[in-house]
N, C-alpha and C positions, 0 to 999 in steps of 0.2 A: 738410532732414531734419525731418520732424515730432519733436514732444516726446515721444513713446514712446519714439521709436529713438535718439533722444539719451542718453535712461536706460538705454538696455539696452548702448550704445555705451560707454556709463561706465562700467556696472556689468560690462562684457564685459572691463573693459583690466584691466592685470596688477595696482589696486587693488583690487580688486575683495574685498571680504570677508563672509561667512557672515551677520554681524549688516546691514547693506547689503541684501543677497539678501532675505533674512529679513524686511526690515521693508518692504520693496517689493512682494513678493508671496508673504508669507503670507495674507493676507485673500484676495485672489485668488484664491488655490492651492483654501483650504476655500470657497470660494463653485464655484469648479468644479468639485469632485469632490463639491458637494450636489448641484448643477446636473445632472451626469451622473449619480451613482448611487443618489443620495438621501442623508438621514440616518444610514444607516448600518446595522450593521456594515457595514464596519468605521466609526467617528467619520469622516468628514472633519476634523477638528481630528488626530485623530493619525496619520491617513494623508497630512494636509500635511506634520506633523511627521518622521513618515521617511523626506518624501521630502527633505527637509534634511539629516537626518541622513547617507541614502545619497550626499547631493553633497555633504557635509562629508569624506567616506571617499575621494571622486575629487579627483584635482590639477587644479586652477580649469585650468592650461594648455591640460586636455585637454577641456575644455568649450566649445564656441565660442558657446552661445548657453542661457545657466543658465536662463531662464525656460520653452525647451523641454525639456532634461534635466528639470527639477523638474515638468512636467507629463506629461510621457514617464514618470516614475516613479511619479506620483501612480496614474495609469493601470496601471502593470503593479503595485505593491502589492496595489491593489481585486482587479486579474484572478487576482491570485494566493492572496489571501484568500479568495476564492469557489470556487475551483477547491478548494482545501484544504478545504474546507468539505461540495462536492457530495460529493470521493472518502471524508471523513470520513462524513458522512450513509451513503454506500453500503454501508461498510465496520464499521460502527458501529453495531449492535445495540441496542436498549436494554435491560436489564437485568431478565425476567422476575420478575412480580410474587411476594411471598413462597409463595403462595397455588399457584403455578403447580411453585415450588420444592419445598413439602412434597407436592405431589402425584408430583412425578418420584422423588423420596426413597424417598417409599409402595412405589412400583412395583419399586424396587430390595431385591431379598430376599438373603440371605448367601446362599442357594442358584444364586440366578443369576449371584451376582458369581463365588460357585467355579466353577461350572460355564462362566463368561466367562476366568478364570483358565487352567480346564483348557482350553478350546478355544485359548486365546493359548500355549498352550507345544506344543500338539500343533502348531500350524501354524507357530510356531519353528522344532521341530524336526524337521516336513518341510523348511522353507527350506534348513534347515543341510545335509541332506542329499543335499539336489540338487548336482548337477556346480556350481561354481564359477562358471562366464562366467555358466548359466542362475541362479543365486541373485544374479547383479548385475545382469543386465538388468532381472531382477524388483523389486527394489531400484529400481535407478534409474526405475525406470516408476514403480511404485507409489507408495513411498514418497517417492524426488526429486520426482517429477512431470514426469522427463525425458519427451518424446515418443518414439515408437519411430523416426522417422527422428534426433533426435538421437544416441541412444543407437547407429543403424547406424551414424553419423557415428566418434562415438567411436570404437567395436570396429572399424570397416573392414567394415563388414558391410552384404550390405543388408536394407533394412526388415522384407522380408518374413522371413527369417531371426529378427530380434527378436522381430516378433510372435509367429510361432512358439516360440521357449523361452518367451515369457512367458506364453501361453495353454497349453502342458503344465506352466508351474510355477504356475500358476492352479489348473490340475486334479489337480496333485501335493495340493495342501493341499486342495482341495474332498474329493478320495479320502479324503484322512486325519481328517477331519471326521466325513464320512461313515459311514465303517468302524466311530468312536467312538459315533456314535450308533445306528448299527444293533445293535452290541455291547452299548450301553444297555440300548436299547428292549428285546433279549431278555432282557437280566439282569433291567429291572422285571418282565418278563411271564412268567419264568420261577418269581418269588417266590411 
């Protein structure tokens, strides 16, 4: 038996304890996860460190061989740090400069915000007045983000059926829009 496997034989039996582990292959652990990933983010010094901590969490019994658990975790830490990072970047806008901010401000006039007001209650109060199943397929399509096969799923319906109420309660509101601003545009051009 070589002198590795002797150590790992020791540290494998039911004495086996945390500070032992610990002062055997933590140098180790951060020299392999520089060695693979680099310096970091995350540290290799604190990514050795929880991968200790996560085998301090598991019962030594159910470990048969702690220095591959501790590098098996060192590994899924990193992969999971990055992964967290890509969907963060993706997801994760940065924050428009002030400059960009008073210019959207500018563009927003009390006239257009009433006039965004009155358009949000007329198309309310088309939704409301549509038949019931068609104000929830429209609902759950638009607003949920259900798909129209889910949404057949749900009712017992099929797809094509959904699509249908939701593109007449599409044109229900487009009509009610419509009607307002035709009604408008005569009122201004009647003054």
């Amino acid at each position: 038996m070589s002198e590795g496997s002797a150590e790992e034989a020791a540290l494998a039996g039911s004495e086996m304890s945390l500070s032992v582990l610990y002062g055997s292959y933590r140098k180790e652990l951060v020299a392999f996860v520089r060695s693979r990933f680099g310096g970091g983010p995350p540290e290799p010094e604190d990514v050795a460190q929880q991968a200790f901590v996560n085998f301090a969490t598991v019962a030594p019994s159910q470990v048969l061989n702690p220095r591959a658990f501790l590098y098996r975790t060192a590994v899924n830490i990193v992969l999971n740090y990055r992964k967290r990072e890509r969907i963060g970047r993706r997801f994760l806008t940065p924050m428009p400069e002030t400059e960009e901010l008073q210019q959207v401000r500018d563009e927003i006039s009390p006239e257009k915000s009433a006039q965004a007001e009155e358009h949000y209650a007329l198309v309310e109060a088309a939704i409301r007045a549509m038949p019931q199943p068609r104000r929830s397929y429209l609902l759950l399509n638009r607003v949920e983000g259900l798909s129209y096969a889910e949404i057949a799923r749900r009712a017992g319906l099929s797809e094509s059926v959904i699509r249908k109420h939701v593109a007449l309660a599409v044109r229900e509101c487009g009509r009610m829009l419509l009607e307002v601003n035709d009604a408008g545009g005569s009122k201004r051009g009647g003054r």
